[in-house]
DRENDO-1510 file (C-alpha; in Angstrom, 1 decimal, always signed):
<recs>
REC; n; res; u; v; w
REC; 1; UNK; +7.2; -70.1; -12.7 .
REC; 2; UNK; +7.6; -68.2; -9.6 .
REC; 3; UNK; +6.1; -65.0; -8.5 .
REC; 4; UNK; +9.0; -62.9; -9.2 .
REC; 5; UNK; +9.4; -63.4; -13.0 .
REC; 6; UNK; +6.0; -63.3; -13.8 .
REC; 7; UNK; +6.1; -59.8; -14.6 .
REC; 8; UNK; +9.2; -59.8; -16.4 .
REC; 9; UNK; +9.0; -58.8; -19.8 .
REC; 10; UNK; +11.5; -61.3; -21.1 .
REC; 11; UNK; +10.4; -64.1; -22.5 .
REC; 12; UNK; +11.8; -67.5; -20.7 .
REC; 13; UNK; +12.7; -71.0; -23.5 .
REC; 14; UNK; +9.2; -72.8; -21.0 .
REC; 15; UNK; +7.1; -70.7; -22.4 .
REC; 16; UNK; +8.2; -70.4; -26.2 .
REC; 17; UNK; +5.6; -72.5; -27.4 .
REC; 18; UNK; +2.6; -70.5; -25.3 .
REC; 19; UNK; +3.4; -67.2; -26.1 .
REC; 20; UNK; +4.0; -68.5; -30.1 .
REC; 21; UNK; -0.2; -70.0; -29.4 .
REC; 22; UNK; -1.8; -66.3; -29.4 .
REC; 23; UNK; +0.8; -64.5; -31.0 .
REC; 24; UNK; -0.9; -62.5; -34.0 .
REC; 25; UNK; -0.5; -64.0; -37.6 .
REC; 26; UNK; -1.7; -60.7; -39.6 .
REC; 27; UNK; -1.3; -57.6; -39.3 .
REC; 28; UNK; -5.5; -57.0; -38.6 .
REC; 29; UNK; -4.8; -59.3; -35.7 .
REC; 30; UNK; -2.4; -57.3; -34.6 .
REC; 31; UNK; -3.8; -55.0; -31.5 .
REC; 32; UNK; -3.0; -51.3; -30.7 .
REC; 33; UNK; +0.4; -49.4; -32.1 .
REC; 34; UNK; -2.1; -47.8; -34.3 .
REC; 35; UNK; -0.1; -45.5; -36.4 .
REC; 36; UNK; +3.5; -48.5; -36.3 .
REC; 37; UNK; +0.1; -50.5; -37.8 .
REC; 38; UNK; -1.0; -48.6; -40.4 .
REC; 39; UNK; +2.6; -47.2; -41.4 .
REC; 40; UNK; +3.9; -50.5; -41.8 .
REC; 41; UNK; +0.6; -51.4; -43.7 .
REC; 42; UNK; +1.5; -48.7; -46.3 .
REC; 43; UNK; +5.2; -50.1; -46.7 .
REC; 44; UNK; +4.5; -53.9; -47.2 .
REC; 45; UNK; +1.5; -53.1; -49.5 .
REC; 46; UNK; +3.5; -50.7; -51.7 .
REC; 47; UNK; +6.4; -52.8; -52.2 .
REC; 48; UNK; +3.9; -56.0; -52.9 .
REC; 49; UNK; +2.3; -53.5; -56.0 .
REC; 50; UNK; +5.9; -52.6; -57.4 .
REC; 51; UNK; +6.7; -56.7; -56.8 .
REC; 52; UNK; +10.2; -55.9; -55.3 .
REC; 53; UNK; +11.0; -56.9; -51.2 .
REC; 54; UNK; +10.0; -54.0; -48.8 .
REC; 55; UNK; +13.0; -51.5; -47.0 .
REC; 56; UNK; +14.4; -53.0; -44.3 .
REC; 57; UNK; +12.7; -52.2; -41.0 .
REC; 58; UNK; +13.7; -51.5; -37.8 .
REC; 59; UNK; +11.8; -52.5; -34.4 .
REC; 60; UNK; +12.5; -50.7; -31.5 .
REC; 61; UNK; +11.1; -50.8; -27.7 .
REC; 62; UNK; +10.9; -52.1; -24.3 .
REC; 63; UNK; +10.5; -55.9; -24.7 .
REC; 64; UNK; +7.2; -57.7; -24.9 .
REC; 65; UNK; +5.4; -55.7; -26.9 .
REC; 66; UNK; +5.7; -57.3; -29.7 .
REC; 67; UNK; +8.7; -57.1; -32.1 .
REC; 68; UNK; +8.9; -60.4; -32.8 .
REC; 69; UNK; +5.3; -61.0; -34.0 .
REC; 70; UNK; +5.6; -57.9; -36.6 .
REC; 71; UNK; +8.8; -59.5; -38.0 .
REC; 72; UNK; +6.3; -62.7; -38.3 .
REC; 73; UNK; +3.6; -60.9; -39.3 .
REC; 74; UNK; +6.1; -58.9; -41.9 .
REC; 75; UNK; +6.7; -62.1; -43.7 .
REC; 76; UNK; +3.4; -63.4; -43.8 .
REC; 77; UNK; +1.9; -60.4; -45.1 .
REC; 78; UNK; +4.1; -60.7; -47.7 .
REC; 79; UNK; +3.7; -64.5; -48.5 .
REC; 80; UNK; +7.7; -65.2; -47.8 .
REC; 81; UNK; +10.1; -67.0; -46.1 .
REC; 82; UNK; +11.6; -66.2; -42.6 .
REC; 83; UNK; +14.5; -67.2; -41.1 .
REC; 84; UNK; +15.3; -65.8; -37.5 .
REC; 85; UNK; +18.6; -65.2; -35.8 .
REC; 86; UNK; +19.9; -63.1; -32.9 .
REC; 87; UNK; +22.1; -60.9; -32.4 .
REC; 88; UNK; +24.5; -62.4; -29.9 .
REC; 89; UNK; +24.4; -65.4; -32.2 .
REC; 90; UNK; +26.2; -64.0; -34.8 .
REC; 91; UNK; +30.0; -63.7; -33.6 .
REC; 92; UNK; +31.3; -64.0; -36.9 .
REC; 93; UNK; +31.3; -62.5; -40.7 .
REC; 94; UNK; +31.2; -65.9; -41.5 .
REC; 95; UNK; +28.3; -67.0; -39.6 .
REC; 96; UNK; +26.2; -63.7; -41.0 .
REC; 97; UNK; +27.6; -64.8; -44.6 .
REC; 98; UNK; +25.9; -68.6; -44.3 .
REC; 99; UNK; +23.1; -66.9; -43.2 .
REC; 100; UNK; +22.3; -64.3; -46.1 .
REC; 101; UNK; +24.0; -66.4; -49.0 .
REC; 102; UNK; +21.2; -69.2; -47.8 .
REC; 103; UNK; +18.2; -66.9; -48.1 .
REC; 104; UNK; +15.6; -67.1; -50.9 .
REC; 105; UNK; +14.2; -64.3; -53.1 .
REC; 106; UNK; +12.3; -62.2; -51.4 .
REC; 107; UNK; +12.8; -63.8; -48.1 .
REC; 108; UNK; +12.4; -62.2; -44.7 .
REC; 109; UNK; +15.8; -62.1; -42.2 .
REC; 110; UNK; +14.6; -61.4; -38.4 .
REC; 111; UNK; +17.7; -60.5; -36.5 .
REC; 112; UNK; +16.4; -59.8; -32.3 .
REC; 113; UNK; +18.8; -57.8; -30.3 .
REC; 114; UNK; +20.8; -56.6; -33.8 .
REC; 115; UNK; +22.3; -53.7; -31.2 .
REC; 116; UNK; +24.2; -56.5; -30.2 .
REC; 117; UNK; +25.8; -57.8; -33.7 .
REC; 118; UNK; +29.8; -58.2; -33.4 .
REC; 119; UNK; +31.4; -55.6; -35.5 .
REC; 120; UNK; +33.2; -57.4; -38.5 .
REC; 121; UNK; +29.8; -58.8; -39.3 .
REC; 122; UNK; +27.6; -55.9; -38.5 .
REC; 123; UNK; +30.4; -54.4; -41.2 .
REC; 124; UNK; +29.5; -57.6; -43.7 .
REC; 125; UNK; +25.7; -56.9; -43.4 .
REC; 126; UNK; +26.3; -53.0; -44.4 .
REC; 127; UNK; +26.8; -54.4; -48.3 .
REC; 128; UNK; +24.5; -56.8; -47.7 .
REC; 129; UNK; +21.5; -54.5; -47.0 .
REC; 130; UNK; +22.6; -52.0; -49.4 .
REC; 131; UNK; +24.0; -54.1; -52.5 .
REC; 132; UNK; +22.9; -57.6; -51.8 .
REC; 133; UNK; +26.7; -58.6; -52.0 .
REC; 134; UNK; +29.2; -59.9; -49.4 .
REC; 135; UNK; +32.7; -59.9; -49.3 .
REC; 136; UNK; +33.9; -63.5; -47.5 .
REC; 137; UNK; +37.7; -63.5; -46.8 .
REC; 138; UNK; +39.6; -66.5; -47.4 .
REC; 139; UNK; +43.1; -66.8; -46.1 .
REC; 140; UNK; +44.9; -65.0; -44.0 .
REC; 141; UNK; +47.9; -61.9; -44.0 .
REC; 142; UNK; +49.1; -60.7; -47.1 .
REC; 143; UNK; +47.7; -64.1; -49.0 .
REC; 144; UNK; +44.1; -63.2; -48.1 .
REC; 145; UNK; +41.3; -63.0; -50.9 .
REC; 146; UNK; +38.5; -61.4; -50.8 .
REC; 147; UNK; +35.6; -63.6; -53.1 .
REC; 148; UNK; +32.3; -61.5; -53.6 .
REC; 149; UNK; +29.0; -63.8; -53.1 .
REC; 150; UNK; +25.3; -62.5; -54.6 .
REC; 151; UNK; +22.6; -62.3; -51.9 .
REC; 152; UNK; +18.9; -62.6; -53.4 .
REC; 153; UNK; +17.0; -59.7; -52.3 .
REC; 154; UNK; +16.0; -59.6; -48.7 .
REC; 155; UNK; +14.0; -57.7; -46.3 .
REC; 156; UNK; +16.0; -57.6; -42.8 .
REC; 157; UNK; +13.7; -57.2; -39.7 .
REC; 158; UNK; +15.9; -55.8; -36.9 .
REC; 159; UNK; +14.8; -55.5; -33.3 .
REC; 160; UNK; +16.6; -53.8; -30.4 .
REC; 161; UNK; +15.3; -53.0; -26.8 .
REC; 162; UNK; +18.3; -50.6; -26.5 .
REC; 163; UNK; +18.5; -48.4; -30.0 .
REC; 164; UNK; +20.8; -45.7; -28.1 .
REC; 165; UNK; +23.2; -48.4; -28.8 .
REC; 166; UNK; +22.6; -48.9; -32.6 .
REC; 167; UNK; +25.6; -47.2; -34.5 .
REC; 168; UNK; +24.5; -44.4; -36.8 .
REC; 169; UNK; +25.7; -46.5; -40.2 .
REC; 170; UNK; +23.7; -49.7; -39.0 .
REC; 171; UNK; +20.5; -47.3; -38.1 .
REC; 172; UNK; +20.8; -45.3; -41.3 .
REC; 173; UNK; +20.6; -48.3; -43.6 .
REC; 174; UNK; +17.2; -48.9; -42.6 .
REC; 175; UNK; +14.3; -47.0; -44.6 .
REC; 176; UNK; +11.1; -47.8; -41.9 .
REC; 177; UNK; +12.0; -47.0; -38.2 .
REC; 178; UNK; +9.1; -47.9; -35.8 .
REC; 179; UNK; +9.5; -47.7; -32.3 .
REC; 180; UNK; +6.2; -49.3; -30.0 .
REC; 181; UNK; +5.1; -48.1; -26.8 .
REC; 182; UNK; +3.3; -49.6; -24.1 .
REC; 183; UNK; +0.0; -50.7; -24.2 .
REC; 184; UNK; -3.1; -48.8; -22.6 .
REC; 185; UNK; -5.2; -50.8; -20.3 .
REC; 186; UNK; -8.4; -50.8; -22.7 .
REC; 187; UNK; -6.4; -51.9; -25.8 .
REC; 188; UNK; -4.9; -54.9; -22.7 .
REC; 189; UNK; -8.3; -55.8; -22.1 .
REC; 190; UNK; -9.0; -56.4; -26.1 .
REC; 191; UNK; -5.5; -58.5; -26.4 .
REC; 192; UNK; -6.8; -60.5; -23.0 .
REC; 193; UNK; -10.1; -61.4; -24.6 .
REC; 194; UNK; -8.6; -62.7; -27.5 .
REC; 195; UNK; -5.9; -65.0; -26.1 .
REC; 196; UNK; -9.1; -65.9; -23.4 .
REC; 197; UNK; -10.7; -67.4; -26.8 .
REC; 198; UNK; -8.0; -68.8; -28.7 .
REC; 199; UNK; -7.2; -70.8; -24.7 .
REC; 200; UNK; -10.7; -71.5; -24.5 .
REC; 201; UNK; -10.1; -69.7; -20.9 .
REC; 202; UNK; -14.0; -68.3; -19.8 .
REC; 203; UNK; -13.1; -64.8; -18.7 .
REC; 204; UNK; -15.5; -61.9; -17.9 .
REC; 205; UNK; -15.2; -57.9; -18.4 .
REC; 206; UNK; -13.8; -57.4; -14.9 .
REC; 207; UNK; -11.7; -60.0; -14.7 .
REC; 208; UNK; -9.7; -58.9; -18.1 .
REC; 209; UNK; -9.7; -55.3; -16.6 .
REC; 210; UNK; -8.2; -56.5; -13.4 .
REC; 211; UNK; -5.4; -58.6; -15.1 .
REC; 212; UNK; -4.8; -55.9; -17.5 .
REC; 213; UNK; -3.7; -53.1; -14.9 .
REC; 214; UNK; -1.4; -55.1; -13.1 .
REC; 215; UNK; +0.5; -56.3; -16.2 .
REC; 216; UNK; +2.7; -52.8; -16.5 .
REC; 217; UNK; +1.6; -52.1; -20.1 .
REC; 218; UNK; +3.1; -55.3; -21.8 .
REC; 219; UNK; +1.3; -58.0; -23.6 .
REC; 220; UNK; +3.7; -60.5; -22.8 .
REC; 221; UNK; +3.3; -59.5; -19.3 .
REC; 222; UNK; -0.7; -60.1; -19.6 .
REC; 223; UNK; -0.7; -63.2; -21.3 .
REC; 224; UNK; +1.5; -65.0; -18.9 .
REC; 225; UNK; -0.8; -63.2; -16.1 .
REC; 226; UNK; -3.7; -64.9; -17.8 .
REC; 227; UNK; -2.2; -68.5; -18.3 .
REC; 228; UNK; -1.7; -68.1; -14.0 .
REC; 229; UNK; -4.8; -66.9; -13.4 .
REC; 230; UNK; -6.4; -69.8; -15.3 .
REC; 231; UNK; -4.5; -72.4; -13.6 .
REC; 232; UNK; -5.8; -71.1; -10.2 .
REC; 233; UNK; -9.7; -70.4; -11.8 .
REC; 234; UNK; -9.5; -73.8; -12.9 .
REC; 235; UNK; -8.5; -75.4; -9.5 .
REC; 236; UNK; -10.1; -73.3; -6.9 .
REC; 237; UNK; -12.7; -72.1; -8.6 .
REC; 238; UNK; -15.5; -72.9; -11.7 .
REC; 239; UNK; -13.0; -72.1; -13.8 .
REC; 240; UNK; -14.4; -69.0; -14.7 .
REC; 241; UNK; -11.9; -65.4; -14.7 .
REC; 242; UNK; -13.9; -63.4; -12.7 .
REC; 243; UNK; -12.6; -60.1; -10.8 .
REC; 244; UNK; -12.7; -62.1; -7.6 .
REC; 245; UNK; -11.0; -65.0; -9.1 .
REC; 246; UNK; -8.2; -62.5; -11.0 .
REC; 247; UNK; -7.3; -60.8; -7.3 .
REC; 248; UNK; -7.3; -63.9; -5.7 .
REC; 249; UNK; -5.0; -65.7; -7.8 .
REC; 250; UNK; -2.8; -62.6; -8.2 .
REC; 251; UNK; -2.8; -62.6; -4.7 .
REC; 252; UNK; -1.1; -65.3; -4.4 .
REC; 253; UNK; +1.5; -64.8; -7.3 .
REC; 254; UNK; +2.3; -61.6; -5.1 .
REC; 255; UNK; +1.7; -59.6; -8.2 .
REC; 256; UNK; -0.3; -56.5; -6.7 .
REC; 257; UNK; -2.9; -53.8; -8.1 .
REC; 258; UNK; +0.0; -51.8; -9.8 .
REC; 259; UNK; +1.7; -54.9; -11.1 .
REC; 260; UNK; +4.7; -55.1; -8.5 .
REC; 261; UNK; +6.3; -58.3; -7.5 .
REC; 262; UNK; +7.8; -59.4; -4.3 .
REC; 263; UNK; +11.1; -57.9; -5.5 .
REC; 264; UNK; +9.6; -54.5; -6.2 .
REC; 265; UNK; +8.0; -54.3; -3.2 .
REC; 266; UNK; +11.3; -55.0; -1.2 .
REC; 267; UNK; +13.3; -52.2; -3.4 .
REC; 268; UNK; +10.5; -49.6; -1.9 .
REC; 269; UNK; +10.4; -50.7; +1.4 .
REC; 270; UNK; +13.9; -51.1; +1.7 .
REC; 271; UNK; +14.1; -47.4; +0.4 .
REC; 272; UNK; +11.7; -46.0; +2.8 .
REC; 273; UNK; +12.0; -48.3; +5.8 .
REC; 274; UNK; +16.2; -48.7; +5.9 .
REC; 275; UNK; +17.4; -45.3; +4.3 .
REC; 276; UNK; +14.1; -43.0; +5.2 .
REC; 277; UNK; +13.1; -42.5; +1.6 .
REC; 278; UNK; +17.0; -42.2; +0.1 .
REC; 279; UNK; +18.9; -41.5; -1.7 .
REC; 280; UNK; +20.9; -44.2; -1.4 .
REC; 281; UNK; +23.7; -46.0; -4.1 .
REC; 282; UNK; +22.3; -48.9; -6.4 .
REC; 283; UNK; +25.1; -51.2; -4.6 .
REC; 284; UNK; +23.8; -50.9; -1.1 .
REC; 285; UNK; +20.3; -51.0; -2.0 .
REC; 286; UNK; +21.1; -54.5; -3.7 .
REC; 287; UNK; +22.4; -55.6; -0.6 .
REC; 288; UNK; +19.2; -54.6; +1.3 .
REC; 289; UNK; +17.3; -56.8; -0.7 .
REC; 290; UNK; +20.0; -59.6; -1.1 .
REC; 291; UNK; +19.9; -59.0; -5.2 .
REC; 292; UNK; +22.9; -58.3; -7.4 .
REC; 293; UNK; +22.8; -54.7; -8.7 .
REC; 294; UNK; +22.5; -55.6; -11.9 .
REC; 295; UNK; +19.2; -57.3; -11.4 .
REC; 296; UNK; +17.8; -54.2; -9.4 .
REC; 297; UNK; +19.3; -51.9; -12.3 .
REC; 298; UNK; +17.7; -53.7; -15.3 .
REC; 299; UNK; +14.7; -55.9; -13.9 .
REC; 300; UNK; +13.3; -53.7; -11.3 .
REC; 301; UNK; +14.3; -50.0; -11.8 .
REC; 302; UNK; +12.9; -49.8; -15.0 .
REC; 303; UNK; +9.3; -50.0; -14.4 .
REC; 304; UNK; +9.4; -48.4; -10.8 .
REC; 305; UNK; +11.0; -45.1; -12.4 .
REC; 306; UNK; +8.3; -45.1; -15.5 .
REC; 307; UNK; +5.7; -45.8; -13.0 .
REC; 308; UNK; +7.1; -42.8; -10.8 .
REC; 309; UNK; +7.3; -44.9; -7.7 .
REC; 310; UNK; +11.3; -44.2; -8.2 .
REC; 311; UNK; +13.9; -41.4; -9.0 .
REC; 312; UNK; +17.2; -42.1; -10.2 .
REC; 313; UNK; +19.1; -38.9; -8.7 .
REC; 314; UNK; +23.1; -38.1; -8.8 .
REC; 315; UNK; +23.2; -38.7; -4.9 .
REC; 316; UNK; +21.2; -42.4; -5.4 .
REC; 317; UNK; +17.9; -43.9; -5.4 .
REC; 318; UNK; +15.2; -42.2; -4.0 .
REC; 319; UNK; +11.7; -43.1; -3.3 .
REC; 320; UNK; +8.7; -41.0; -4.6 .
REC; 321; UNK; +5.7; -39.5; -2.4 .
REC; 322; UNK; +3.8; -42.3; -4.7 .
REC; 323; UNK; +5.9; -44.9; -3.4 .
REC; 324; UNK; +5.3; -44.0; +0.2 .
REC; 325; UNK; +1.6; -43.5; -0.1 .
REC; 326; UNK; +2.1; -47.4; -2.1 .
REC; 327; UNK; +3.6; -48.6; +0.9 .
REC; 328; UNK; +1.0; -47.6; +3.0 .
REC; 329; UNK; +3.3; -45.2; +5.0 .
REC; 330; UNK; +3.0; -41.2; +5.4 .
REC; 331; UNK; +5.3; -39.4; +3.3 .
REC; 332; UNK; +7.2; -36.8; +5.1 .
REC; 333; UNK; +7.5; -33.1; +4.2 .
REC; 334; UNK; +9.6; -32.6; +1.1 .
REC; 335; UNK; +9.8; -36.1; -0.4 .
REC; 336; UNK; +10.7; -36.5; -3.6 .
REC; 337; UNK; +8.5; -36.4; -6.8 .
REC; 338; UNK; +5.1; -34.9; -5.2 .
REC; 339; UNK; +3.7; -35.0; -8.6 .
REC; 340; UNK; +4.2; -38.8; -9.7 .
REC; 341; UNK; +1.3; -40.0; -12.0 .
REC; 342; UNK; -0.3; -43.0; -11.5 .
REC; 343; UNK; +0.5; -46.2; -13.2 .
REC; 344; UNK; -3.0; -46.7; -15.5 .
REC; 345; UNK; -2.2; -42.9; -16.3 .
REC; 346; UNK; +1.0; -43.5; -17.4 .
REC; 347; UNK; +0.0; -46.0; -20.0 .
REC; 348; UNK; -3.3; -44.2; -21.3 .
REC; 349; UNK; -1.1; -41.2; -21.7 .
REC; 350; UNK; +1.5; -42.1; -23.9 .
REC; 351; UNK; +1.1; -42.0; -28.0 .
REC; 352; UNK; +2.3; -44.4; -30.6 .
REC; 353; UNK; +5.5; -42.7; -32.3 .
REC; 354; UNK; +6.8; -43.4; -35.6 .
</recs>
């Protein structure tokens, strides 16, 4: 794994079977997003008493924080099947008919990215959510049939990093909402410690702190930090995690004290250095770091922006006084954004939401 994914929040197929190792199984396990907790608590505990499935519940957020493990956690709680599917996956009624027709009593469907659903079967799974029925067409033109199949009742988990692009029908059919933020450094420092037990990985106080702010919030982002740092504690040093060791070896994954990559980096200097702070168009900035735009847009901006290092403007890109004073250079007189917060600030700041 290279230095410039490693703070991506996506997950990549290599590391399936590490993240699935310290993934919570229950919902006690399950750290931070108090009031998501605790809501979702109510909801599966309630439905277990009347002995009927739970609403169907909706997941929203940036990704890594932990969608998928709640849709796990959502079935376990409640003693049931899952059976997990993706959005892009399903390209036709048909496929989304196989699916629900195959599912048990009581079972639990995970669908990840549902935002992106194709139409004629996000249309099928409106009746199945609401009626456990689907209509399957057989035939085509003016000879077409319409048979109606029973579904058993279902729970569907749904989980989208872009809600904005859930249609209103598809949102309004689910009766729990939760959307998770990103994670303060202190409740980091608890998820570190526990996957630092479960990997048998010694680690100290410090050396979870250190890893935790430079892992932008995300628990995904933290573990895989940890599984690097261990590699290098374990070669170059008594494989211990101490703050020394942490630095070190994020040192050399050119992930720095704010959790920037190489790429980041080059998208601020760039700004600063090339076009004296901005603004300048996303497609020429692309070029100045030899990316496609679409990888500055989605894999880079994101972050840099929440962490006020970054304004998006109607003129271009524009770097911050924060991301000067990052850089190590001396902002001039009326840059941008004066006021940015710091990263750990950011984090600490922000509430769960319903």
């Amino acid at each position: 794994m290279t230095g410039e994914n490693l703070v991506s929040a996506y997950v990549s197929d290599a590391e399936l079977d590490a993240e699935a190792s310290v993934r919570p199984k229950r919902l006690s396990e399950f750290i931070a997003q108090d009031r998501v907790r605790d809501q979702l608590d109510l909801l599966l505990q309630g439905a277990m008493r009347r002995g009927s499935p739970p609403d169907h519940i909706l997941l929203s957020g940036p990704p890594g924080l932990g969608k998928t493990s709640l849709a796990n956690i959502v079935a376990a709680e409640l003693g049931a099947g899952i059976r997990v599917t993706s959005g892009p996956a399903i390209e036709r009624s048909g496929d989304l008919a196989a699916i629900v027709t195959s599912l048990a009593e009581g079972d639990v469907l995970f669908i990840d990215e549902i935002h992106r659903i194709a139409k004629p079967a996000e249309e099928l799974l409106y009746s199945a959510m609401e009626d456990f029925r689907v209509d399957v067409v057989v035939g085509k033109g003016p000879g077409a049939t319409a048979i109606p199949l029973d579904v058993e009742p279902f729970t569907l988990v749904g989980a989208t990093t872009r809600s904005g692009l859930l249609t209103g029908p598809m949102r309004d059919r689910f009766g729990f909402v939760a959307h998770l933020d990103f994670y303060a450094p202190a409740d980091l420092e608890t998820l570190l410690r526990r996957s630092a037990r479960i990997l048998g990985v010694p680690i100290t106080e410090e050396g979870a702190a250190e890893i935790a702010g430079r892992s932008r919030g995300t628990p995904r982002i933290a573990n895989r930090l940890l599984r690097r740092v261990r590699d290098f504690a374990e070669v170059r040093a008594d494989g211990v995690v101490t703050l020394e060791t942490a630095r070190a070896a994020l040192t050399v994954y050119d992930v720095d004290a704010l959790g920037l990559d190489r790429l980041d980096r080059a998208v601020l200097t760039a700004l600063v250095d090339s076009f004296r702070g901005g603004p300048v168009g996303l497609s020429t900035l692309a070029v100045a770091v030899g990316e496609q735009p679409d990888t500055v847009e989605e894999v880079c901006e994101p972050f840099l922006v929440r962490a006020g290092l970054l304004a998006r403007t109607p003129r271009g890109r524009v770097a911050t006084e924060a991301a000067w004073r990052h850089l190590g250079r001396t902002p001039p007189n009326g840059t941008f954004g004066t006021d940015a917060p710091s990263v750990p600030d950011l984090f600490s700041a922000q509430p769960d939401q319903p």
